[in-house]
C-alpha positions in Angstrom: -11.5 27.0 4.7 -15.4 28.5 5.2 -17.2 26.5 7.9 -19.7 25.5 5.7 -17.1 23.8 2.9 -15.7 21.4 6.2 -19.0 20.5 6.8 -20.2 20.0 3.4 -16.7 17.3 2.7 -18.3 15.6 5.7 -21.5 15.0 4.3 -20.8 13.8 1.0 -18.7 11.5 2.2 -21.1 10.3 4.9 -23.9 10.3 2.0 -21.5 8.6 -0.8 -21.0 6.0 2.4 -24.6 5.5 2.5 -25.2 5.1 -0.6 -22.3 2.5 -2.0 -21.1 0.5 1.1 -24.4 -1.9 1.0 -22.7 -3.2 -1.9 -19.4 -2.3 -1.8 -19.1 -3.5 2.4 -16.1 -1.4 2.9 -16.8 -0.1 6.5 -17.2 -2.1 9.4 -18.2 1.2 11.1 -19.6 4.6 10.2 -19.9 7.5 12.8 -22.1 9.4 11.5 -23.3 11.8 14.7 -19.5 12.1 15.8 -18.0 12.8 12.1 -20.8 15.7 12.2 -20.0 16.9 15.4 -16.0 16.9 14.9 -17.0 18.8 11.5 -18.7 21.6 13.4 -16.5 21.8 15.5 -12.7 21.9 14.1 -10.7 24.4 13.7 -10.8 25.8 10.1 -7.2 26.9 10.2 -5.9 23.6 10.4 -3.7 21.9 7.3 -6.7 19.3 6.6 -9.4 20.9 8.5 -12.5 18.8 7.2 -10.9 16.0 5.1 -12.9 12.8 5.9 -11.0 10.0 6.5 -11.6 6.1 7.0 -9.2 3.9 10.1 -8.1 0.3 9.5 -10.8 -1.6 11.5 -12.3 -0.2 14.7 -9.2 -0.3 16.8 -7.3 2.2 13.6 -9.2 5.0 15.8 -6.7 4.7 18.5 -3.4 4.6 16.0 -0.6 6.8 16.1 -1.5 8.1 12.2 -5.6 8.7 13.5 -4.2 10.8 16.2 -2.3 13.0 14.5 -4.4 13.5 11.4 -7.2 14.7 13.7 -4.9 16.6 15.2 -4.8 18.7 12.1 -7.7 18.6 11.6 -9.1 15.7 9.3 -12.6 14.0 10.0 -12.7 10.1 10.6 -16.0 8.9 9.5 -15.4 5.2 10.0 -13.9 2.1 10.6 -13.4 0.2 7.3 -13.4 -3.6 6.7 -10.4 -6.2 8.2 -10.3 -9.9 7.5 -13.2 -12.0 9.9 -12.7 -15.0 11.7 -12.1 -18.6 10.4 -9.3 -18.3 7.9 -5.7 -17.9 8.3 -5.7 -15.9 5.1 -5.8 -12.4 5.0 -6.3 -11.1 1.5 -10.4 -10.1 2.2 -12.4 -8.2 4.7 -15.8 -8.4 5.9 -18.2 -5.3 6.4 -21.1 -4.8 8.6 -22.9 -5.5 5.6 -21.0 -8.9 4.7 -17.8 -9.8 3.1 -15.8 -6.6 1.1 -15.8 -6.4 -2.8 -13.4 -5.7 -5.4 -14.6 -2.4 -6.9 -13.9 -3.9 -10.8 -15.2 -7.3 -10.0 -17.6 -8.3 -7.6 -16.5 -11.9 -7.7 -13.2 -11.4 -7.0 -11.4 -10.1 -3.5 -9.9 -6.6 -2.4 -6.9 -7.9 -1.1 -6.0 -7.3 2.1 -5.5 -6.6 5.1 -6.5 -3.2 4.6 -9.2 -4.5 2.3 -12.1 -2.1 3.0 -9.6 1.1 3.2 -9.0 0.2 -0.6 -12.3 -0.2 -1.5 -13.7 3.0 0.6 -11.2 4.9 -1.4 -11.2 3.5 -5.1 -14.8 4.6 -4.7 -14.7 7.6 -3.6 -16.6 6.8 -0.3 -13.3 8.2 1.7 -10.4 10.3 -0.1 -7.5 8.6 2.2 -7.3 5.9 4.8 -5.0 4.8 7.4 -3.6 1.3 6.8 -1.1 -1.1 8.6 1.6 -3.3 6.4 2.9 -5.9 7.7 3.4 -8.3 4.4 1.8 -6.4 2.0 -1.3 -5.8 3.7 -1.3 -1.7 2.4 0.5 -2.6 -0.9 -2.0 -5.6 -2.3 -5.2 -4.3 -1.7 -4.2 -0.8 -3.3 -3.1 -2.9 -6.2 -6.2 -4.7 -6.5 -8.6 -1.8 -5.9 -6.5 0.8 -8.4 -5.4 3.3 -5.9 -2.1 5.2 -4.2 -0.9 2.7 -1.6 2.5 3.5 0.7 4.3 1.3 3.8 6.3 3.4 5.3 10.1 2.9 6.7 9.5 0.4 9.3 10.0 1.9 12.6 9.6 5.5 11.7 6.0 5.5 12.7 5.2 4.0 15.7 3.4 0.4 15.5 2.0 -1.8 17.9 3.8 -5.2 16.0 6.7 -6.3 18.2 7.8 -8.2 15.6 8.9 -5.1 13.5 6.9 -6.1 10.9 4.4 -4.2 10.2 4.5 -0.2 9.4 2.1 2.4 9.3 0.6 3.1 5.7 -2.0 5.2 3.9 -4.3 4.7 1.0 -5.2 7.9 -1.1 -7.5 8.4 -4.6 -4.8 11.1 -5.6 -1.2 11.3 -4.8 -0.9 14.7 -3.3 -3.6 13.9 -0.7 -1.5 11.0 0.7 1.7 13.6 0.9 -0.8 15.7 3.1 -1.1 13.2 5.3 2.7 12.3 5.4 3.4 15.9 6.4 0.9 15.4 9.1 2.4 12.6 9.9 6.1 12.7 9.6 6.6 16.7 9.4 7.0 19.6 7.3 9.5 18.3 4.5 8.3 14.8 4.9 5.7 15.1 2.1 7.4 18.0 0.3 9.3 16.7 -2.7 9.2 19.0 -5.5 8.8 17.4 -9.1 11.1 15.2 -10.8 12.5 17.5 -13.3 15.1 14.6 -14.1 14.1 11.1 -15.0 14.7 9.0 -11.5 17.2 6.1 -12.6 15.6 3.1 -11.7 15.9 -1.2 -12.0 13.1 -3.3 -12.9 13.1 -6.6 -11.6 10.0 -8.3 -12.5 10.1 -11.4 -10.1 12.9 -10.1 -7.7 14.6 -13.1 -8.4 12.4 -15.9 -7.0 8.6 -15.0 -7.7 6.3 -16.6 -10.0 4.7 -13.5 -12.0 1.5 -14.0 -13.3 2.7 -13.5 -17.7 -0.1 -11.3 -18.5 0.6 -8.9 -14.7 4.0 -8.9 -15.7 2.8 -7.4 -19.2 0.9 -4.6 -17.5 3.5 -3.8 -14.8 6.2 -3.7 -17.8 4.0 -1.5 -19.5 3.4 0.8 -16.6 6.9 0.8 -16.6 7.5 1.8 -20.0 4.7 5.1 -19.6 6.8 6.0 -17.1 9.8 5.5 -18.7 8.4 7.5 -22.0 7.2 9.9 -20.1 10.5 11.0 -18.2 9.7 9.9 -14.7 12.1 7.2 -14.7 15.3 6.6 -16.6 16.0 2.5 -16.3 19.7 1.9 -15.7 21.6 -1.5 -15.8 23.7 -2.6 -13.1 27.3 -2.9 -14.4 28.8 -6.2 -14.5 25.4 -7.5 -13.0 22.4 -9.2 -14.7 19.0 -8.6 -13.3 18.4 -7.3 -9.8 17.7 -10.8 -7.6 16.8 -11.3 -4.0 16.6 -14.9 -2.0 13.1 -15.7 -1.6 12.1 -13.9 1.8 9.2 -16.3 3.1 11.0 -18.2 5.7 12.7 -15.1 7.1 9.0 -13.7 7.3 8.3 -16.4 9.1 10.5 -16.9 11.4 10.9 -13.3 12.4 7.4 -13.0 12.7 7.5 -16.6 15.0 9.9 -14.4 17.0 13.6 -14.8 15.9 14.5 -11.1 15.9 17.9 -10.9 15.8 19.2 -10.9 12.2 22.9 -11.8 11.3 25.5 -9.5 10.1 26.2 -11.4 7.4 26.7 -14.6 5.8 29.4 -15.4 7.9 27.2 -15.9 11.3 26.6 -19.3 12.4 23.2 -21.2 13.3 23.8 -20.8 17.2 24.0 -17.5 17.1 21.3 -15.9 15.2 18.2 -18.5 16.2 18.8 -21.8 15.8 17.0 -23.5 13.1 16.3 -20.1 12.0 19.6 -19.5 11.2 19.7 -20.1 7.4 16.7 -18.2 6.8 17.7 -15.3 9.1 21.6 -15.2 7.0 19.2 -15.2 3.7 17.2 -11.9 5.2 20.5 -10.5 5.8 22.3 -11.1 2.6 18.9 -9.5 1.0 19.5 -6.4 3.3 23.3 -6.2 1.8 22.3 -6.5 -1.8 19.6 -3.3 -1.1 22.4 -1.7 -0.2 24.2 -1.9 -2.9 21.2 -1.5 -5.4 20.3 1.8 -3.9 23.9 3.1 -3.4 24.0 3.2 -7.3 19.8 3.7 -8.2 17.8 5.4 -6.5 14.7 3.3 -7.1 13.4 -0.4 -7.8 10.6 -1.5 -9.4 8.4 -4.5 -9.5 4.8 -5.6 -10.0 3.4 -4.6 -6.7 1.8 -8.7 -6.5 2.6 -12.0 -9.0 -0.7 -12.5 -9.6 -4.6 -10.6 -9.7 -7.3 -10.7 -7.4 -8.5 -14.0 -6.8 -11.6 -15.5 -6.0 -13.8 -15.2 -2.3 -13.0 -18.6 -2.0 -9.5 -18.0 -1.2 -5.8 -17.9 -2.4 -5.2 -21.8 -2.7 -1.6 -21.6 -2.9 -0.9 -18.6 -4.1 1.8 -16.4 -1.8 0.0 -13.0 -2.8 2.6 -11.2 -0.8 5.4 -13.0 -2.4 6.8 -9.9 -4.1 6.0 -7.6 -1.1 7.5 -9.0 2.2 10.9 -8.5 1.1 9.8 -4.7 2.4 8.9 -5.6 5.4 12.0 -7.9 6.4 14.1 -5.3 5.2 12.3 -2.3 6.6 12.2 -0.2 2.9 9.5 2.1 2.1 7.4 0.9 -0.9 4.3 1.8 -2.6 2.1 0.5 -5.2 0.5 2.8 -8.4 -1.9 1.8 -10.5 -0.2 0.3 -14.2 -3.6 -0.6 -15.8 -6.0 -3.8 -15.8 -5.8 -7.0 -17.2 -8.0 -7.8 -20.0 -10.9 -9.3 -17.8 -10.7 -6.1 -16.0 -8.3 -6.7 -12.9 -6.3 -3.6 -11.9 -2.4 -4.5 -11.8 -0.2 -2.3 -9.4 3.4 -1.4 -9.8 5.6 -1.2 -6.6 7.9 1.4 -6.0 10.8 0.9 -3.5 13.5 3.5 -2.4 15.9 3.6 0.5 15.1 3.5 3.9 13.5 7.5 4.5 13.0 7.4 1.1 9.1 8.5 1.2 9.6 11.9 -0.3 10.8 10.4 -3.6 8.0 7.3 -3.7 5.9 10.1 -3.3 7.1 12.3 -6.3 7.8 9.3 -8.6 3.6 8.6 -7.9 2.5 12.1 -8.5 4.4 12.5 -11.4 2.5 9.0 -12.6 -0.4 10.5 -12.0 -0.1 12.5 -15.0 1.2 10.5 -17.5 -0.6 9.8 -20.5 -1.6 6.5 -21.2 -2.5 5.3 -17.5 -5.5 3.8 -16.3 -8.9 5.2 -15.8 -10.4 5.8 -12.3 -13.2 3.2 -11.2 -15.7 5.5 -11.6 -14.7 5.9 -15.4 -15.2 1.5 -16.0 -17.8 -0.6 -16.3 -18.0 -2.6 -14.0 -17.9 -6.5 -14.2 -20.5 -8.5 -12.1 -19.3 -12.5 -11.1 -17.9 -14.5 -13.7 -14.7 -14.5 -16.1 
């Protein structure tokens, strides 16, 4: 790549920054001088030489996936937008010019907590940003904002949650910029899948078992699925002598993982004293949701879901809503999971539809997305809609 083109990426980026984020507040920083300077002075040679790039609030800069993407060669121009003080909940952001906006509707949140990475990318301010997932936090605001969202395999990027949580994640406008990243990231073959020329066998579970779906999410989702299903990228297969795909609700074993019972059973079998005390039950229930995974991907190799049970909700918060309720299985289990836009509800919410393979599976979330990405029928870009200002 010509100097001139690395420098020029830079500066639309810093200039679309300029121009949206007073109203969008997706960045908590910009580094304007710096992004330059690094844009002058990369190397032209290298795989993303130039490609501007946003980090998950202002510590992102010193992650594992910043470093190696400036390593080849990308351009951080920012730190985007984390959730601010005061609030437990963690489904919004706040910007150095006030709280972060949904793109589609001002009145209604970005999800989080990798809200203003969604929103800098759904408009275009950034093509990718690095995100952290640790109960949905990649996976909900790509839903909400209409973009590419992937948790990785927990553990197979390095994370500073002891808990195990949490796993590294990007955000990406278009598919195959996320798999330049992953190659960055995780190596050559890591974002290299070549294209499904067979449909992927796959189960839909709409509420995994135990969620509460939102009816008309769960239309759009099931219609997403259906695209991709007319389309070829998917082939849905039953599970013989099953019924639908079901899981044991995973909030307690969030919970109590997260409070710091680490040690998850074997099985069913292990008693209370062993595996955590009072944590026991909810620990055997994480456990017997590991086992069924197994078994679902030893026969498909994909599941499917809506990516959350509900849309964006309000600034005021998510009463008591569980917006990660169909995500945090993922992280308790450790799978790698994305969410891809399925289209909007009709007062203009976007709706995402999670992907889920086995663990390592990135390669194929990442071809089952790009192949989504062209099939007909699926949702228009944010720039493409009008958008709607407070109310309905």
């Amino acid at each position: 790549m010509q100097r001139g083109a690395v420098v020029g990426r830079v500066e639309a980026s810093l200039a679309r920054i300029a121009r949206l984020d007073p109203e969008f507040r997706a960045f908590a920083e910009v580094w304007e001088e710096e992004a330059r300077s690094r844009a002058w002075s990369v190397d032209t040679a290298l795989p993303l030489a130039g490609l501007p790039f946003a980090v998950k609030g202002p510590s992102g800069i010193r992650s594992y996936a910043a470093g190696r993407l400036i390593e080849a060669g990308a351009v951080p121009v920012g730190a985007t937008a984390v959730p601010g003080p005061g609030t437990s909940w963690q489904t919004w952001g706040l910007g150095r010019y006030g709280r972060t906006v949904n793109p589609y509707r001002d009145d209604r949140t970005p999800g989080g907590s990798s809200a203003g990475a969604a929103v800098a990318v759904a408009t275009g301010m950034v093509p990718l940003a690095t995100g952290s997932d640790g109960a949905g936090s990649v996976r909900i605001p790509a839903a909400w904002c209409g973009v590419f969202g992937l948790k990785t395999t927990n553990g197979l990027l390095p994370s500073p949650d002891r808990t195990g949580l949490a796993a590294a994640g990007v955000l990406a406008r278009r598919v195959p910029v996320a798999e330049a990243c992953l190659r960055c990231l995780l190596g050559p073959g890591a974002g290299a899948c070549g294209p499904t020329e067979d449909a992927v066998p796959a189960v839909y579970a709409q509420d995994l078992g135990f969620a509460e779906v939102d009816d008309e999410v769960a239309a759009v989702a099931r219609a997403g699925v259906e695209r991709l299903r007319a389309a070829g990228v998917v082939r849905l297969a039953p599970l013989p002598g099953q019924g639908d795909f079901a899981l044991a609700d995973p909030r307690e074993a969030w919970f109590a993982i997260r409070a710091g019972a680490r040690d998850t059973p074997r099985g069913p079998e292990a008693d209370d004293a062993a595996h955590g005390g009072a944590a026991g039950p909810a620990l055997r229930a994480a456990a017997e949701n590991s086992r069924r995974l197994r078994g679902l991907f030893a026969r498909v190799p994909l599941l499917l879901s809506p990516a959350t049970p509900h849309r964006p909700h309000g600034h005021e918060g998510p009463g008591d809503q569980y917006s990660t309720a169909l995500a945090w299985a993922f992280n308790v289990s450790g799978h790698p999971a994305a969410s891809i836009p399925a289209g909007h509800t009709r007062d203009g919410c976007p709706v995402g539809l999670q992907l889920v393979a086995a663990h390592g599976g990135e390669r194929l979330l990442l071809a089952v997305a790009r192949a989504a990405e062209h099939v007909p029928g699926g949702p228009a870009g944010w720039s493409r809609r009008r958008r709607t200002h407070g109310g309905g």
